[in-house]
N, C-alpha and C positions, 0 to 999 in steps of 0.2 A: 721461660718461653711460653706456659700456660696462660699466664697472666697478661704478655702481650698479643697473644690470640684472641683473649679476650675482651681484650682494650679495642683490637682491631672490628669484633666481630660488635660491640658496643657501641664503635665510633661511627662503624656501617650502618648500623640500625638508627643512631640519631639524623643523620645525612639523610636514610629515608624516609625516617616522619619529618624532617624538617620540607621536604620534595614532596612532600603528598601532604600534608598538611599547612606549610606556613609560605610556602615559597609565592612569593609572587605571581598571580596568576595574567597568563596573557593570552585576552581575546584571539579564539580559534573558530574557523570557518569551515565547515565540512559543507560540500558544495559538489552536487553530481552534473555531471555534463550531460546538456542537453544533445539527445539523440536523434534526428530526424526522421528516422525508421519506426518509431515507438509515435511519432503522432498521428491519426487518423483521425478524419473525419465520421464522427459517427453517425449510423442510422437513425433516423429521428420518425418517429408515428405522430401524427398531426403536427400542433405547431409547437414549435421550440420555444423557450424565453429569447428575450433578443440577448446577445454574450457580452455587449460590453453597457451596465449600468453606470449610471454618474454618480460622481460623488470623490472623493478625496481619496488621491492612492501613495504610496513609495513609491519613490522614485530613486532614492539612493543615501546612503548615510552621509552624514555633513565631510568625514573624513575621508571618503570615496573622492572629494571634489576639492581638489585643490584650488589654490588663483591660478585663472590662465587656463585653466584642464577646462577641454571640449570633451564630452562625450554623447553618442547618438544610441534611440531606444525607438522599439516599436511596442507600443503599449494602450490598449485597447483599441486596435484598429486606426492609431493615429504613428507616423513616423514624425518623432522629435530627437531635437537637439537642444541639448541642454550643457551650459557651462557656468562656473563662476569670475565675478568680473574683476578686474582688479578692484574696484570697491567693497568686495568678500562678500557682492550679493550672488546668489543663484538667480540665473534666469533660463528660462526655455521658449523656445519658438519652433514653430514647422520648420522642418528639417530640408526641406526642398525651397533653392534659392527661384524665386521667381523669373530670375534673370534666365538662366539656362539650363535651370532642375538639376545642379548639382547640390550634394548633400552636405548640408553645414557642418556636420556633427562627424566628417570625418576628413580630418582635415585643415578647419576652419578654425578660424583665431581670433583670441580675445583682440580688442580693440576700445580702445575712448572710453576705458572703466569699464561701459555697460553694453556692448557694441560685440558683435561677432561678422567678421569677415568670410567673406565665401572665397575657397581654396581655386578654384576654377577662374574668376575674372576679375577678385578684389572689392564685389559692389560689400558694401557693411551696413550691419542691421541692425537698427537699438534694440536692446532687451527689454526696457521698461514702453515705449512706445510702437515698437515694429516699425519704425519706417527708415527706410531706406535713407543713410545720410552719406554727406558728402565730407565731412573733417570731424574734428575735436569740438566745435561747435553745435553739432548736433542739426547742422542746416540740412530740409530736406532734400533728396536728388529729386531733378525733372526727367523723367520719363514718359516713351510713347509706349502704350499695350497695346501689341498686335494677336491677333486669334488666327488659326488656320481656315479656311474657308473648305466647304464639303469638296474635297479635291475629286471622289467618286463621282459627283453627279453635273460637274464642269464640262463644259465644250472642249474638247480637243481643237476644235476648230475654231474656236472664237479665243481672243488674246486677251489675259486676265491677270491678274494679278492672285499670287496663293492665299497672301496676306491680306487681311481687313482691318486698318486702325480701328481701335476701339475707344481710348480715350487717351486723353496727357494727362500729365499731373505727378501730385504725391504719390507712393506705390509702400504699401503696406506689407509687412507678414505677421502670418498669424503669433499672437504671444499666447503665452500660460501662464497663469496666476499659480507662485508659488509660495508655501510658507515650512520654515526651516526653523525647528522647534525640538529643541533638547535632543541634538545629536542626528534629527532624522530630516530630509527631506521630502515636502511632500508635496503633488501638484494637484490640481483639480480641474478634472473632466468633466463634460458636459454636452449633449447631442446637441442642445439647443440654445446652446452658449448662455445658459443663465449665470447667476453671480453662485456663488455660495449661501448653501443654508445656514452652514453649519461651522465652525471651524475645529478642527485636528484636535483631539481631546489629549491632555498631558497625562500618563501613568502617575500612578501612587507605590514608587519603587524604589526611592532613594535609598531606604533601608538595607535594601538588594543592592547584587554584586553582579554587575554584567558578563557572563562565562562564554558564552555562544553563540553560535546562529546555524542551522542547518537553511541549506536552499535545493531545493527539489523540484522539479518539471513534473506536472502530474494530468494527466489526461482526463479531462472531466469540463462541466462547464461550470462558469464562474460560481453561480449559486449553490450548487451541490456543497461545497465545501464548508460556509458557514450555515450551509440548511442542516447540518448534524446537530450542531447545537440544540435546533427542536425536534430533534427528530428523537422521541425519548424512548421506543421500543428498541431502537438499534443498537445501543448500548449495553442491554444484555443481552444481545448475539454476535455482536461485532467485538465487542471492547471489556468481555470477562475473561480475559485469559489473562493472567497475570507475570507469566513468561512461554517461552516457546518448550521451555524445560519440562512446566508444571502443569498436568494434567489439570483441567480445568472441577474432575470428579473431586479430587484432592482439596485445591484451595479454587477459587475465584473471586472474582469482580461482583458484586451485587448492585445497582445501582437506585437513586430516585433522586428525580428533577423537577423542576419548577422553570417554564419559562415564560415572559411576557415583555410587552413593552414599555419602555421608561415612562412612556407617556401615561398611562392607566394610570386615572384621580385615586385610586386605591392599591399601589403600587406599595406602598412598603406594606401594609396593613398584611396585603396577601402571599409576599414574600416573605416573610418575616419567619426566622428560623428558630425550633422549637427549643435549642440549646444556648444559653444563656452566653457563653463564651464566643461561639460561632454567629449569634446574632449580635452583637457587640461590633466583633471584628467586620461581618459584612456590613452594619450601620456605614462604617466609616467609610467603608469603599462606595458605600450610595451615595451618604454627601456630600461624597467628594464626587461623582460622574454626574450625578443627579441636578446638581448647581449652575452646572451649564446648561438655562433652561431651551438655548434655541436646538441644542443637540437632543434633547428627549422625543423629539418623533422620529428622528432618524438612530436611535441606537436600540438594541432588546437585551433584556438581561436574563442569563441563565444560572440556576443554582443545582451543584450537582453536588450530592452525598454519595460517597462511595463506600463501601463497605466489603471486610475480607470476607466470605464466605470457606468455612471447613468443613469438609466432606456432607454441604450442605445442610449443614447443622446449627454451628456454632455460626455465631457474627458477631466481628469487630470493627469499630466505627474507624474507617482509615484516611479518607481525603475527604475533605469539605472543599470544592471550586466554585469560586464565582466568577462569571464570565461577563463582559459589555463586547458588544458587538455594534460597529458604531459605521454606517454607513455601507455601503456595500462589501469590503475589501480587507477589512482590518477589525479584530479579535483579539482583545486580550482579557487574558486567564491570572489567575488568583489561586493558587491553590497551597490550603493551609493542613499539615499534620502535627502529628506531638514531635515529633522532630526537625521538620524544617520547613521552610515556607517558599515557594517557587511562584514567578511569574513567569511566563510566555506571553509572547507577542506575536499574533501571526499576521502575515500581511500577504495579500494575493497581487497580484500582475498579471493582466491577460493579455498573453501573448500573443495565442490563435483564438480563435470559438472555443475551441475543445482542448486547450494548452494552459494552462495555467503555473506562474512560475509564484513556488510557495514558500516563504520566509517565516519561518520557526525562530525565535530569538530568545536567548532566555536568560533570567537572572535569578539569582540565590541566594541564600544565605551567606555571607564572608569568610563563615567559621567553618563550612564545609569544605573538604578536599576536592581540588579540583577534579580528581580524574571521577569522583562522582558525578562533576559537569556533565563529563562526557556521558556515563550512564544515564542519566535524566533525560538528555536531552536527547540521546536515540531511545526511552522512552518514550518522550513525547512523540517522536519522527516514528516511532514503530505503532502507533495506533491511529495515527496517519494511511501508514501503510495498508493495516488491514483492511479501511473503507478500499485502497486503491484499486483491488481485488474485484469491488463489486461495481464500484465509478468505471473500468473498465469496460464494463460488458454489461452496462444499465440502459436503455434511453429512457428518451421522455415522451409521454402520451397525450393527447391533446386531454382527454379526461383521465381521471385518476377516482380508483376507488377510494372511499374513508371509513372507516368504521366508529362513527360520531358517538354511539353508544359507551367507547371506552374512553381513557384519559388520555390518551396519545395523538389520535388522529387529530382530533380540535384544534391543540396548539399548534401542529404542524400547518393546519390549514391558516390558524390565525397568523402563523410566521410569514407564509407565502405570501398575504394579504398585503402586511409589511413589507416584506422585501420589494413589493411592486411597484412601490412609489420610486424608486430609482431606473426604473426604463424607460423614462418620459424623455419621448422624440428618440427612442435610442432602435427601434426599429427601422427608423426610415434611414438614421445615419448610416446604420449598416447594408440598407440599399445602395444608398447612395457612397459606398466608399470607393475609390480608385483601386482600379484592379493590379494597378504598380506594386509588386513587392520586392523588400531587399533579397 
């Protein structure tokens, strides 16, 4: 009877290293619902950046969108609808049917491959062209465009008509240039409807094992969240706590960073990290982002060393991250220790001004146990959080102090410099947007 207790209590323990360690791991989602009480408009002193920049954003993973799946999004101040065709392309178009401003995206049916029909009167609209067709030919419809006339400042007493033709003809809706690239979808935004600078950079992660994704609604504006990256004093006030548990006296965070743009003619020279192993391995990650030369004015690269600090004393060399930042909206991290190597992928979506919906994605080692997934990745999500705290209850000032004398403020101010180039025409869109919302 001993010997089968312990058969039983042996067979139990192989069962759960085979479940914690070998078991087939299946992509998990931790995802908070958006709360409408938690968004507010914040106080702003002088003027604000404008909240929605251009540039290439997520829009949804390749597996979110089936054939035939319509789905509708509001996302930087624009309402779209986006579905894939029966030809397995993604396409997206404004969401409001011209015909009688019903919503494509709810509702609305694939059609003719590349075609989505409006749920409300049947008109259909190509994905690749916008225009309004009549069959499986792709002939355009003839339409008349009526506008309202100023009904306030009309004659009651003189007999008028409400309507004013405007013109016949072909009748258009807007499209979106999409590109669907290793699992992710993505579209590209623009106030002044340019082409693309740049396009969608592919990770260096095949090695990695994709475990997760957190998605969180965070109260702040667009920029704030990839301005940490240069923001290098906040790291050790924000981001030295090593748990909630561990007094920060005990052990902590120690940090030093390095950040600049891809573009600087002396870019690796000045990056270049002083440990023969960790310069090696960031080599590779440069030329592999680096290569893509139309993407080097639009991405910034950060290098961050982390270090344990005990009882302020002692220090051990614990994460080496390298980070590209490519465009306004999208972030991904590198980070390498003697034990295992993680990447994150983050990606923003601006919902409101001050709403931002934030996509933490992460991949790891193979050989690791999944349910470390899960600790890692509410690591990542919990240093996230602590900015949340301060993103809260921050604004923005039309001037800002710097203190150019130290190492910190400079880059921060050179990041800003950066980041600018992506609000071109994006102030006046945001004048100009339709007070309609869902």
């Amino acid at each position: 009877m001993e010997y089968l207790s312990l058969e039983i209590l042996l067979s139990f323990c192989f069962i759960a290293l085979y479940y914690l360690y070998y078991k087939k791991f299946r992509f998990f989602v931790i995802e908070e619902k958006k709360k409408e009480n938690i968004i507010r408009h914040k106080q702003t002193r002088g003027k604000c950046p404008p909240s929605y920049p251009n540039g290439w954003y997520r829009l949804c993973r390749s597996t979110e969108l089936k054939i035939g799946q319509v789905e509708e999004i509001k996302l930087a101040g624009r309402h779209i609808a986006y579905y894939r065709g029966t030809d397995k392309v993604v396409y997206a178009v404004a969401a409001y049917c011209p015909h009688m401003g019903a919503n494509l995206g709810i509702g609305g049916q694939v059609r003719f491959n590349s075609c989505i029909e409006c749920p409300f009167h049947g008109w259909t609209f190509d994905g690749k062209s916008g225009l309004c067709v009549n069959s499986e030919k792709l002939d355009p419809k003839i339409v008349s465009t009526y506008c309202y006339n100023n009904i306030q400042n009309m004659d009651p007493n003189k007999k008028g008509e409400y309507l004013q033709k405007v013109e016949e003809g072909e009748i258009k809706i807007k499209t979106y240039l999409i590109k669907e690239i290793k699992g992710m979808v993505y579209i590209w935004l623009h106030c002044l409807e340019a082409k693309p600078w740049y396009d969608p950079m592919v990770e260096k992660c095949d090695h990695l094992q994709l475990r997760g994704e957190s998605i969180n609604y965070i109260n702040c504006h667009i920029q704030e969240f990839p301005e940490n990256g240069a923001d290098i004093r906040h790291f050790d006030y924000i981001h030295a706590s090593v748990s909630d548990f561990i007094p920060t006296w005990l052990i902590k965070f120690k940090w030093n960073m390095k950040s600049m743009s891809a573009n600087d003619p002396d870019f690796y020279k000045k990056m270049e990290h002083p440990k023969e192993k960790i310069r090696n391995y960031q080599k590779q990650l440069f030329d592999h982002y680096l290569s893509n030369k139309d993407l080097r004015p639009y991405m910034n690269v950060l290098c961050l060393d982390g270090s344990l600090m005990f009882f302020n004393k002692w220090k051990i060399n614990a994460l080496y991250i390298t980070g590209f930042q490519m465009g306004p909206a999208t972030i991904q991290l590198y980070i390498l220790s003697s034990l295992f190597e993680v990447f994150y992928k983050q990606a923003l979506q601006p919902v409101e001004k001050f709403n931002q919906k934030v996509f933490l994605t992460l991949h790891i080692n193979s050989y690791l146990p999944y349910w470390l997934s899960a600790y890692i990745l509410s690591g990542g999500l919990r240093q996230i959080i602590s900015d949340v705290s301060v993103w809260d209850n921050k604004i923005f000032a039309a001037q800002s102090c710097y203190n150019l004398k130290g190492d910190a403020d400079p880059v921060l101010m050179r990041w800003r410099q950066w980041y600018s180039q992506f609000y071109e025409g994006s102030r006046d869109f945001e004048q100009k947007l339709d007070s309609l919302e869902w």
